[in-house]
N, C-alpha and C positions, 0 to 999 in steps of 0.2 A: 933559214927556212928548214922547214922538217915534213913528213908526211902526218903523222898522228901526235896531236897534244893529247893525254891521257889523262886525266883531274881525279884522284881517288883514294883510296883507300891503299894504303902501306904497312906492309907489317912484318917483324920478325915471326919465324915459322920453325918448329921444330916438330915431326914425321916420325910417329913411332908404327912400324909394323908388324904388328902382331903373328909370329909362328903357322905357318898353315897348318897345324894341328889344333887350333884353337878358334876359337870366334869371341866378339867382342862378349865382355863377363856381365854376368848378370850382379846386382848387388850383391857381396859378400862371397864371391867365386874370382874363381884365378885364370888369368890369361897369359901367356908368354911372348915378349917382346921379340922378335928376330932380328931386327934393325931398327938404327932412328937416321935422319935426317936432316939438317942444316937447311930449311929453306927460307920462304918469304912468300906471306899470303897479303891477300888482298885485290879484287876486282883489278883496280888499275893498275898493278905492277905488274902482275902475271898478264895480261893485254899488252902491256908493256915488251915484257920478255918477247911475248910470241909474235909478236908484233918484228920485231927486233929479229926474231929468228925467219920469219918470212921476206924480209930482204929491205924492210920499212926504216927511215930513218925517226925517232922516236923523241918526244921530250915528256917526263913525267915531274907532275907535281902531284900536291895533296897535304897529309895531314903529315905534323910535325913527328922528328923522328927523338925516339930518346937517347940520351947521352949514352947510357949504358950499352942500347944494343944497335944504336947505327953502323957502328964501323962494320960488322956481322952485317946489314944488309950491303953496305954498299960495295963491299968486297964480293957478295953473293952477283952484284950487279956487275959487275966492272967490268964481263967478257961480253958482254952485249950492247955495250956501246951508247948507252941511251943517253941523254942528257937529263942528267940530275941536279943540273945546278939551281933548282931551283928550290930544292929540299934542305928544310929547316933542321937543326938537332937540337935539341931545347933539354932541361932537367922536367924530369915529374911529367911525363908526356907520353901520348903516343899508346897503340893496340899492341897485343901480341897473343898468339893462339899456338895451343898445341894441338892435333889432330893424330888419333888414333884410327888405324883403319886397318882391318881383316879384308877377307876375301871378297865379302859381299857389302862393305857398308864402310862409311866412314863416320868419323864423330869428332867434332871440334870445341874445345874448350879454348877460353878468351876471355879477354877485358872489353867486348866492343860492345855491349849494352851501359857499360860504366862509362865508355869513350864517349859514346854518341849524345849520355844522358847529361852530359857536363858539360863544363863551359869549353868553348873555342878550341880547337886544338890541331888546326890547320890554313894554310895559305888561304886568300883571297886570290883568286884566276888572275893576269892581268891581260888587259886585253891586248895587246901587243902579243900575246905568244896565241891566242884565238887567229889575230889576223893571219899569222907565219904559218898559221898550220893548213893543209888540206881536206882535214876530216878531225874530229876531237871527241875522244870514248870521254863518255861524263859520268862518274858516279853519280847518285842523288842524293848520297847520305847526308852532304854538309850542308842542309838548312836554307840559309837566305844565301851565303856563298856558292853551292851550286845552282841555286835558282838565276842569280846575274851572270855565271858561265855560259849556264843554255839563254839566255836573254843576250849577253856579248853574240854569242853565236848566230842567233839570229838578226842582230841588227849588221852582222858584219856578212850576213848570206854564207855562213859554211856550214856544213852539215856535221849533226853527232848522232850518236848512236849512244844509249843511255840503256837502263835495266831497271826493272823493280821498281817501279810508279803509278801512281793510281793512274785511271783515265783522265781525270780532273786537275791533274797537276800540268801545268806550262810546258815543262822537261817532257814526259810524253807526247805530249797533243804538237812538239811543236820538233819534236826528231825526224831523224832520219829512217831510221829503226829504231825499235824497243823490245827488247826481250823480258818475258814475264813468265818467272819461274813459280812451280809449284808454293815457295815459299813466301812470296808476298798474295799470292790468292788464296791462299788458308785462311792466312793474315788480314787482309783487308775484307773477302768476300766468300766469308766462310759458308756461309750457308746459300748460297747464290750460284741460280743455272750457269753452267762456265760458259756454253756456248750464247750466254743472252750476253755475261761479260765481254768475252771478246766482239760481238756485235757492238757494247758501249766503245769498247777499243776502237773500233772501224769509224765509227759516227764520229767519235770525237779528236782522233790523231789521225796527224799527213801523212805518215809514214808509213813503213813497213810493220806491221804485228807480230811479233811471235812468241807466242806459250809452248814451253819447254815441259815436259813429263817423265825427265830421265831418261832412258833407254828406251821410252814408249816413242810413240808416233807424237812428233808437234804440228800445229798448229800455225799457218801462217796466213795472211791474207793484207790487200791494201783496205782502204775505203772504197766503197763502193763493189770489193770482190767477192765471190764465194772463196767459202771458208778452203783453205788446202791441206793434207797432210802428207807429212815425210818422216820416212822408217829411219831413223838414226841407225848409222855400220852395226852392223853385228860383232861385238867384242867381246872378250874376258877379257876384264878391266886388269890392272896392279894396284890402281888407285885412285880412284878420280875426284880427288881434291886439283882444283882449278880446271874441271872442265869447262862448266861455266863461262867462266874468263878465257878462256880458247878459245871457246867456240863467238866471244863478241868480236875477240878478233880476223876471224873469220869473215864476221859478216863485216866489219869494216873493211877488210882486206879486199871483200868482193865490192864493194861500191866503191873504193879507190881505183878498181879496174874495170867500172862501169857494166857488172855482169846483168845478168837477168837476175830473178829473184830466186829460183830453181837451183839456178848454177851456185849460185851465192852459198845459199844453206848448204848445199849438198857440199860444198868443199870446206863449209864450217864445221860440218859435224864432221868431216874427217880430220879436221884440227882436235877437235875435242876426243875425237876416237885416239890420235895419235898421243896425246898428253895422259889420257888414259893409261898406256899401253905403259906408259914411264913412270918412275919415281926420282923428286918429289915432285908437286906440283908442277911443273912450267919447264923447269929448269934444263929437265934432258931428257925433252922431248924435240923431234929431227925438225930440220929446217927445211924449207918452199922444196928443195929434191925428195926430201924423203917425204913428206905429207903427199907429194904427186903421186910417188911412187907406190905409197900405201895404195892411194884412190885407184891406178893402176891394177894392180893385184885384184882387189877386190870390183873392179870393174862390171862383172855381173850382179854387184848390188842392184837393190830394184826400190828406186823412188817411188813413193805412194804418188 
């Protein structure tokens, strides 16, 4: 038995950080490196980690790994304990992304439009590891295999928490939570009032909603609620390549401990402020003492 099955996206990750004398270069202009970094991207590993660093015992599956650059993640994994056995290493396989990122911005280069556009290149869920678990983060990207994940899920009554899917798809309408980032409503609903969207949200998903806007004010509400807003911590970031993937596990973190919905966010976005605050991604950023203790400190934050 485990706390969270995580189903998603895996990837090797290398983190170059651009000189604070510089910002990311225009075409045919010069930037200077100060540091790189050995990490691992991908929605469900970094939930994974952070998950793992908040006191969760964890099992991670997803897409296959390649021969060449496995041992580099699994070694990146090893101090966290998660269960990977259920990660494939296959030849000719598998995402990997470099991300560049200055003071104000980051920027990710990758193979995951080639990944996603081709054929197969990840596990099938099994149900046996749905039933084990007490909550299960879904990616959406894998097609008809994520769609029988969140369908296991619900025929076995356990809740997930899933990201970036239209209203109209199963995996929303039929979560626990859903987070919807600026990047899939460009995407899908580019030209369309947001707040009429998130009304389709409400009408059509059980769950909780929530549109993410960066550092700006998000958006959350059930069905049948008014709309809510909450000011994400006030930070200067180092990086916020997998904030994202924090801050999901946050919000699973808060309905594993059956919070209100207020409470919930408010201590996901201090995950995400706190993954922020680190480099690379996920990796070392503090665990359930220090994330309290940030929230702590900054205690006269003020919730919208």
């Amino acid at each position: 038995m485990y706390d969270v099955y995580l189903y998603g996206m895996i990837a090797p990750s290398t983190v170059y950080i651009i000189d604070d004398a510089f910002a990311f270069p225009q075409p045919n202009q010069y930037a200077e490196i100060k540091q790189s970094f050995s990490s691992v991207g991908g929605e469900a590993v970094n939930s994974a980690i952070m998950l793992s660093k908040l006191g969760m015992k964890t099992k991670l599956d997803g897409n296959w790994l390649n021969q060449n650059n496995a041992d580099k993640i699994i070694k990146l994994l090893k101090p966290f304990n998660i269960d990977i056995s259920r990660l494939a290493i296959k030849q000719n396989c598998g995402a990997e992304e470099f991300v560049i990122t200055d003071k104000n911005s980051r920027t990710v280069f990758g193979n995951y439009a080639k990944f996603h556009s081709g054929n197969k290149q990840w596990n099938t869920s099994k149900e046996e590891d749905i039933q084990n678990a007490a909550i299960i983060g879904l990616d959406p990207y894998f097609k008809e295999e994520a769609l029988s994940t969140a369908q296991m899920c619900v025929r076995n009554k356990k809740p997930y928490v899933t990201l970036d899917c239209r209203y109209t798809d199963f995996i929303a309408q039929n979560a626990e939570a859903v987070i919807i980032s600026h990047e899939l409503r460009e995407q899908a609903y580019p030209t369309s009032n947001m707040f009429e969207v998130f009304e389709k949200y409400q009408t059509h998903c059980n769950g909780l909603i929530i549109f993410t806007f960066g550092s700006d004010e998000l958006w959350y509400a059930r069905k049948g609620q008014q709309l809510r807003t909450y000011k994400p911590y006030n930070i200067t970031p180092l990086d916020t390549t997998g904030a994202g993937d924090s801050f999901r596990s946050g919000i699973i973190y808060g309905i594993l401990k059956s919070w209100d919905d207020k409470t919930t966010i408010d201590f996901a976005s201090a995950v995400a402020a706190c993954v922020c605050l680190t480099i690379p991604h996920t990796l070392n950023a503090p665990e359930i003492d220090g994330v309290l203790a940030f929230m702590k400190n900054n205690k006269n934050h003020k919730m919208c």
